[in-house]
N, C-alpha and C positions, 0 to 999 in steps of 0.2 A: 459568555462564549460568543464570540463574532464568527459570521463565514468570508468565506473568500468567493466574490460572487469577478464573474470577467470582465465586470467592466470597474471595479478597483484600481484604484492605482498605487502602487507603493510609494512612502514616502521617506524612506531610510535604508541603508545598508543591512540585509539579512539574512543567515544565513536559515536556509527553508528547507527543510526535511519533504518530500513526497512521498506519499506512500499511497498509493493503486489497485484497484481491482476490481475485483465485482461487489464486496462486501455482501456476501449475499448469503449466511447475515454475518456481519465484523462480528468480531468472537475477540476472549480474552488472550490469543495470538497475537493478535494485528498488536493488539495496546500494550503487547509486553516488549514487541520489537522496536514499535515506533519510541517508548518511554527508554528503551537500553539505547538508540540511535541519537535522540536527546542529550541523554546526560554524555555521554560517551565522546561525540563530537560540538559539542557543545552550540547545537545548533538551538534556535530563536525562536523557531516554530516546528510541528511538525502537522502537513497538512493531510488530510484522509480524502482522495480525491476516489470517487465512485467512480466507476466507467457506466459512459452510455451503453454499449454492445461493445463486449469483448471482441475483437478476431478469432479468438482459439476456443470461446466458450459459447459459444452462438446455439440455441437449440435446448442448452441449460434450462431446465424448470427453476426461476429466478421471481421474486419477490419484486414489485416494482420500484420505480427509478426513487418515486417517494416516500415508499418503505423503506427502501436500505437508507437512502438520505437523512430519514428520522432515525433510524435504529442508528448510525451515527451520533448522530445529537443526543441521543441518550446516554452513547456507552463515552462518551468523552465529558459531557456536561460536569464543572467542575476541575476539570485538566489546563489551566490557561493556555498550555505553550501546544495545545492541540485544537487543531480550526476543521470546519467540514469546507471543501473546494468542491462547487460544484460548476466545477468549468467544463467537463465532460458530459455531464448531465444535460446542461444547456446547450452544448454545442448539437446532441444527436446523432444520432449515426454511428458507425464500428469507430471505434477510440483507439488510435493508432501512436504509442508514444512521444515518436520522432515529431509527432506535429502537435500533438499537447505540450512539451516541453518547449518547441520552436514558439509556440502563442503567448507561455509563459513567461520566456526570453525578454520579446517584442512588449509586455505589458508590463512587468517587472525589473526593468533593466537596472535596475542597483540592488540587483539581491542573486544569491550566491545559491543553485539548486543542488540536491542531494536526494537522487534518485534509489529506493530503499527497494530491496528486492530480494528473495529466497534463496538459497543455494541454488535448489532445481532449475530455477531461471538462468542462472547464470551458465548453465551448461548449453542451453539453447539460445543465447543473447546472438547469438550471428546472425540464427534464422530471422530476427525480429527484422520490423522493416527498418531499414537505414539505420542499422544500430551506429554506424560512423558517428553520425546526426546526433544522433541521443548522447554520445561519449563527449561531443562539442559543447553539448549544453549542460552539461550537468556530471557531477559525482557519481559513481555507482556506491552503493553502500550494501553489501551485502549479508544477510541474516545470518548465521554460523553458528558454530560452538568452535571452541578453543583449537583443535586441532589443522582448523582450514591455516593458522599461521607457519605450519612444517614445510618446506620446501619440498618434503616428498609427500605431501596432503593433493590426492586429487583436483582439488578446490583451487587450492593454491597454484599448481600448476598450469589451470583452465585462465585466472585472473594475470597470468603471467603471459599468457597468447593471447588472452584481448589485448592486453597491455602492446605489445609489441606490434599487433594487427591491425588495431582500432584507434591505436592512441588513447587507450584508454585509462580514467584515472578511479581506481580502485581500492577501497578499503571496506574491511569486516569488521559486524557487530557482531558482540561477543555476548551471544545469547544463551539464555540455558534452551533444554530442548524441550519444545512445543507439541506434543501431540495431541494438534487440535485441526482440524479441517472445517470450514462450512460445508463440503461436501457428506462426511460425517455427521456434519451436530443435522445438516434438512433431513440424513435417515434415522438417526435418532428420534427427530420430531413427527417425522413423517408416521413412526412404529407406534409413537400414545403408547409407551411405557411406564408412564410416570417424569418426574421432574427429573431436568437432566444435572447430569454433575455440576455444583455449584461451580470449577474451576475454568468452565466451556464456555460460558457467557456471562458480560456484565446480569444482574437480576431486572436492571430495568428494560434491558435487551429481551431477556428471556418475556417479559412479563404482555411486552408487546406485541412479541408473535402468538403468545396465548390468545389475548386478548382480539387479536385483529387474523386468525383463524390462519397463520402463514404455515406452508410446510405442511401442511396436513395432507 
């Protein structure tokens, strides 16, 4: 398994799946979305980029930059077309899309991005900063289940006003449905019930935050 560190350079046409957040811890969610965006769009990689400090999650009880970055490497170790990207990590500071995806651009520039992202996001994609920006540089890929393709689907209608707003370019992964949160599985862990549902986390995931005392 290779990472994608920033000062990389590409050296061929590719198309690159992102997928962002806190990971705080990545859970069997992230890996079902990111593997159905894969096969689906038949994208080349897909990379799991940490954020340094979220904007919207700041004050979050979080596992550090190096923890989530290993529990990474574990739940993907084995995955080829899945890389950990620690360009947020390294960079520092609040991790503000528009200028992640603009650095990626600038260092990447034979490669083809595909920005992956929740339904729920996608109802707030304006308020982000300079979403314009983020729609320039990259695909939005949005998480779903079957029904976001109805012309009279919520979802779909939302993806039809970026469209027309933003210039934005828009398409849905067609996922089964996830109910899984990190916010969840840290009260789970937090509670010392017992082991959690085999479905919630890779075991090597789980085995790490046992071991290294996280979420308690």
């Amino acid at each position: 398994m290779k990472e994608i560190h920033s000062e990389a350079i590409s050296k061929k046409k590719r198309r690159i799946g992102i997928l962002g957040g806190s990971f705080n811890p990545v859970h069997s969610g992230h890996l079902g979305i990111a593997k159905k965006a894969y096969e689906q769009f038949g994208l080349d990689e897909v990379w799991f980029m940490p954020a340094g400090i979220q904007p919207f999650k700041q004050g979050i009880s979080s596992a550090s930059a190096a923890d989530r970055a290993q529990m990474i490497r574990l739940a993907i170790r084995g995955i080829p077309y899945f890389s950990l990207c620690t360009y947020e990590l390294e960079k520092k500071g609040v991790s503000y899309t528009c200028q992640t995806l603009h650095a990626l651009c600038r260092m990447y520039p034979d490669c083809s991005f595909f920005f992956l992202l929740g339904a729920d996001s996608l109802y707030s994609f304006e308020h982000w900063l300079h979403p314009e920006e983020i729609c320039s540089c990259a695909f939005l890929l949005v998480a779903c289940r079957h029904q976001a393709h109805r012309p009279d689907d919520a979802l779909y209608r939302k993806a039809e006003e970026l469209r027309r707003a933003l210039g934005a370019r828009i398409d849905f992964i067609d996922t089964p449905f996830y109910d899984i949160s990190s916010t969840h599985i840290r009260e789970l862990l937090s509670e010392e019930s017992g082991p959690l549902p085999g479905h919630l986390l890779p075991e090597a995931v789980y085995q790490y935050i046992r071991e290294h005392g996280l979420y308690c």
